[in-house]
C-alpha positions in Angstrom: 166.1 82.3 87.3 165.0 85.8 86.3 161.6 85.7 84.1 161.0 89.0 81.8 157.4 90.3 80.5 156.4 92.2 77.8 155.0 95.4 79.4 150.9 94.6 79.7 151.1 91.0 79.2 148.2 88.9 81.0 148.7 86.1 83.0 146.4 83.4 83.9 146.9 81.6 87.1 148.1 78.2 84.8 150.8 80.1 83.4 151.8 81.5 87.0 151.5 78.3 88.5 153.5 77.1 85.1 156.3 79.6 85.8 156.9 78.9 89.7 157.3 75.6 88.8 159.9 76.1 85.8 161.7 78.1 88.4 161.9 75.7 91.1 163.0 72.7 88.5 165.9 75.7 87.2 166.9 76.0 90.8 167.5 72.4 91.8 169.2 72.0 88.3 171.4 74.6 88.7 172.0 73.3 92.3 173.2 70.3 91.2 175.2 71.1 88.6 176.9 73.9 91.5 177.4 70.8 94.0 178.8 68.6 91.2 181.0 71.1 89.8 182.5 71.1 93.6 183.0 67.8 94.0 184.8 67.7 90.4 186.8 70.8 92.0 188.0 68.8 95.0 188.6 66.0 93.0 191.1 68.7 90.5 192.6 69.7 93.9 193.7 66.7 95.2 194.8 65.7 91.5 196.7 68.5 91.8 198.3 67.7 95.1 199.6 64.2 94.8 201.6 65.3 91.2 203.5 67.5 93.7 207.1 67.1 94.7 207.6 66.1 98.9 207.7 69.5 100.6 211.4 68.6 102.0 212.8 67.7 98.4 211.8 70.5 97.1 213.2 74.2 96.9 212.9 77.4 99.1 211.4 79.0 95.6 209.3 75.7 94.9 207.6 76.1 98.2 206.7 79.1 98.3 205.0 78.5 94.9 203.2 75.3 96.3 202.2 77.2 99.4 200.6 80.0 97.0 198.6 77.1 95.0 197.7 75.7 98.5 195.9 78.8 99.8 194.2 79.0 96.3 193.1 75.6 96.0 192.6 74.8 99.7 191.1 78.0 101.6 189.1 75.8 103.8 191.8 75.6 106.7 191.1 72.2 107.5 191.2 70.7 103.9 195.2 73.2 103.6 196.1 71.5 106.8 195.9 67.7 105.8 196.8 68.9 102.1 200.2 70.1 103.9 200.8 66.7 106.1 200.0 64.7 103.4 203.0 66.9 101.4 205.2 66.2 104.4 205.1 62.6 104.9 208.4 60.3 104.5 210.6 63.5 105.8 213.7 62.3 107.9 213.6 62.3 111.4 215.8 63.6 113.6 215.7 64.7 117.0 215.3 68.1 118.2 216.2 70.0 115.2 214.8 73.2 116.0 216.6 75.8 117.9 217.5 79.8 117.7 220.3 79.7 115.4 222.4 81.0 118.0 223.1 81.0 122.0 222.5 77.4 123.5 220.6 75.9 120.7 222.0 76.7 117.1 219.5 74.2 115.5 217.5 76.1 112.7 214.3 78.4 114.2 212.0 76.9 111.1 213.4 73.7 108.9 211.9 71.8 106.8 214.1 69.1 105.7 214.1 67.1 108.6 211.1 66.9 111.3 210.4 65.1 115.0 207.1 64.7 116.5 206.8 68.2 117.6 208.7 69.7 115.1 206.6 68.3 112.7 202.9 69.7 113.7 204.5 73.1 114.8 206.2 73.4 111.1 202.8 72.5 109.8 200.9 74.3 111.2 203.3 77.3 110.4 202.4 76.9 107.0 198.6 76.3 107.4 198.5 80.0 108.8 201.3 81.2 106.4 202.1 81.9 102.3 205.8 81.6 102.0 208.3 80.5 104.1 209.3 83.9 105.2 206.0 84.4 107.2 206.1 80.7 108.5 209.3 81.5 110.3 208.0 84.1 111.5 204.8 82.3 112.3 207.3 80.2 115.0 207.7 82.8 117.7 203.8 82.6 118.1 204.2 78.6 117.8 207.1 78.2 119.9 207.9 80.5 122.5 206.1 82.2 125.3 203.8 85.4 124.2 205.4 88.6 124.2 209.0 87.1 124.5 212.1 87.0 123.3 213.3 84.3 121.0 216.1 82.2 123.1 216.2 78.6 124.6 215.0 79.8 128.2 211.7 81.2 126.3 211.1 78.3 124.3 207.9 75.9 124.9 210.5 72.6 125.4 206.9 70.5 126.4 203.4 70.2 124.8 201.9 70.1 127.9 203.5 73.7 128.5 202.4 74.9 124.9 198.9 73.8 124.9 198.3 75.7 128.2 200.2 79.1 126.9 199.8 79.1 123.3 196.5 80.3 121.7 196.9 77.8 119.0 197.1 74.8 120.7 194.9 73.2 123.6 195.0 69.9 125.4 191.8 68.1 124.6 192.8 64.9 126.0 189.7 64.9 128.6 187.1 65.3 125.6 189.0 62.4 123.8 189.6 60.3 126.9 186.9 61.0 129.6 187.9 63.1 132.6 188.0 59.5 134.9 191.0 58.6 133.2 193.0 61.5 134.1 196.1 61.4 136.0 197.6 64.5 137.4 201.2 64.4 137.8 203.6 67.4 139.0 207.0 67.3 137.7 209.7 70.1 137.3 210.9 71.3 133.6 213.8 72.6 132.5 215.6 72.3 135.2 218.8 74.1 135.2 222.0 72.4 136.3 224.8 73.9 138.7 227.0 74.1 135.6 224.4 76.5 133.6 222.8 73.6 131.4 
């Protein structure tokens, strides 16, 4: 609160002491009202979000407008990420419905009509970090294939143990969760190759 004076004006200590006070009640007033207007925000926000169409019924055009409203409404990347899983539950399942649209794998490089496990966080959290679909597909070669590479079935990160010790957007915290007495180590081989090339 900004108090003006009439140049030369005297002030006794009372109305100082009178003033400082005003100002700290105007403070923790306006406070208040800033927190509660918040809250009522959030509130608007998640309003907002269960009125919305399922992410997989809806359009190429519709999701990129959603995704737009998202980053607007949800900045706070933790708040966009659960707003965005909460838009994608009830999508089909089906397994391993990502590939590179070409070569081994013709599956899709991004979908989102259909989800697995896997598919499902790496497609969501494509469009945590993106604003329309075009820069969540392109959000995938970080997500799903080894840095620096190029985008085939050889380079893909077929494991989550492999992609949360390569990708700089995942990590294993299994040992926080779990305690580091209850780990096993176990060595296995992956993606092994057949004589026949598969």
């Amino acid at each position: 609160t900004i108090i003006l004076y009439q140049e030369n004006k005297s002030l006794s200590s009372v109305d100082i002491n009178s003033e400082k006070s005003n100002t700290g009640i105007n403070y923790e007033t306006s406070q208040k009202n800033q927190d509660a207007l918040t809250v009522n925000n959030n509130e608007i926000n998640w309003q907002w979000l269960e009125k919305q169409k399922k992410i997989y019924q809806s359009s190429p055009t519709e999701i990129n407008s959603i995704l737009k409203e998202l980053w607007e409404r949800f900045p706070n990347e933790d708040e966009r990420l659960k707003a965005i899983a909460i838009l994608r539950l009830g999508t089909p399942y089906q397994l391993g419905c990502l590939g590179e649209e070409s070569g081994r794998d013709k599956d899709p490089i991004f979908r989102l009509d259909v989800v697995d496990c896997t598919v499902f966080v790496l497609t969501t959290v494509a469009l945590v970090h993106s604003q329309d679909l075009e820069k969540a597909k392109k959000m995938m070669r970080f997500l799903n294939y080894r840095p620096d590479s190029e985008m085939i079935y050889e380079n893909r990160l077929h494991f989550t143990t492999e992609r949360n010790m390569i990708s700089p957007y995942f990590q294993d915290i299994t040992e926080e969760i779990a305690g580091k007495e209850k780990i096993i180590t176990k060595k296995v081989i992956l993606n092994r190759i057949k004589k026949d090339g598969t």
